[in-house]
N, C-alpha and C positions, 0 to 999 in steps of 0.2 A: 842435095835434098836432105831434111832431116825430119826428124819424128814431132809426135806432138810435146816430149820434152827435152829438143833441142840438138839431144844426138841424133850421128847419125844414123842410116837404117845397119842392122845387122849384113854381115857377108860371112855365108854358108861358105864350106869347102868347096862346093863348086866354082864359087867366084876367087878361090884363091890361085896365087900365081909363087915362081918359085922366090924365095924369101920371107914370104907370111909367116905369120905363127897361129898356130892355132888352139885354141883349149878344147876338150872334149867335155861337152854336156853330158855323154851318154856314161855308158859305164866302156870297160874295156871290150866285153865281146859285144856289141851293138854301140858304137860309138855315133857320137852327133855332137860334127864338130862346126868350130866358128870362130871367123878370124880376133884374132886380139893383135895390138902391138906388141913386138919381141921382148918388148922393155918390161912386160905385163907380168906378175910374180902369176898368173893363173895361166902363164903359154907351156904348153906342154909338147908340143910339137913345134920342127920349122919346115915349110916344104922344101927339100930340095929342086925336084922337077916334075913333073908331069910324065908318066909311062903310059899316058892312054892308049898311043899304037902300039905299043909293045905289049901291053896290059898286064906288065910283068916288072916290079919295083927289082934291082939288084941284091944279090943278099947284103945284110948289113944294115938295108933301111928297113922303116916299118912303113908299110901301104895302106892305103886307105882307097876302096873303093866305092864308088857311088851309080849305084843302079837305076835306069829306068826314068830318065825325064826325055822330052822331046830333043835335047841337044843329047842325048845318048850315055856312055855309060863315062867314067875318069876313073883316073888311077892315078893317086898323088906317092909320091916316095919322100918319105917324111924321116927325121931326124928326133930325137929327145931335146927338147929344150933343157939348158942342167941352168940353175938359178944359183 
């Protein structure tokens, strides 16, 4: 599917899986993020994996959690993108 100019649609943190990168729109403490390619000079993050059952990233990563839709709550454990 793409948009009305040609890209395609955006994918939120929720839609990411581990190897994505993603840039944060937000600032640091209220982040809003969205995937980009790893190759992308604006990735700031990479997901490593997913701790949603755990809901508890290991130390050493940085976590990103996302609250409150109908498929529930995620927890990504994320890496620094270094460029």
């Amino acid at each position: 599917m793409a948009t009305d100019d040609g890209k395609p649609p955006e994918r939120g943190a929720r839609d990411a899986v581990a190897g994505d990168c993603l840039v944060n729109r937000g600032t640091h403490a209220d982040p809003v993020l969205f995937t980009v390619a790893c190759g992308d000079a604006k990735a700031d993050y990479r997901v490593r994996f997913s701790a949603t059952r755990q809901e508890k990233c290991p130390a050493g990563f940085d976590e990103y959690t996302e609250r409150g839709s109908r498929l529930g709550d995620i927890t990504l454990c994320l890496t620094p993108v270094h460029h």
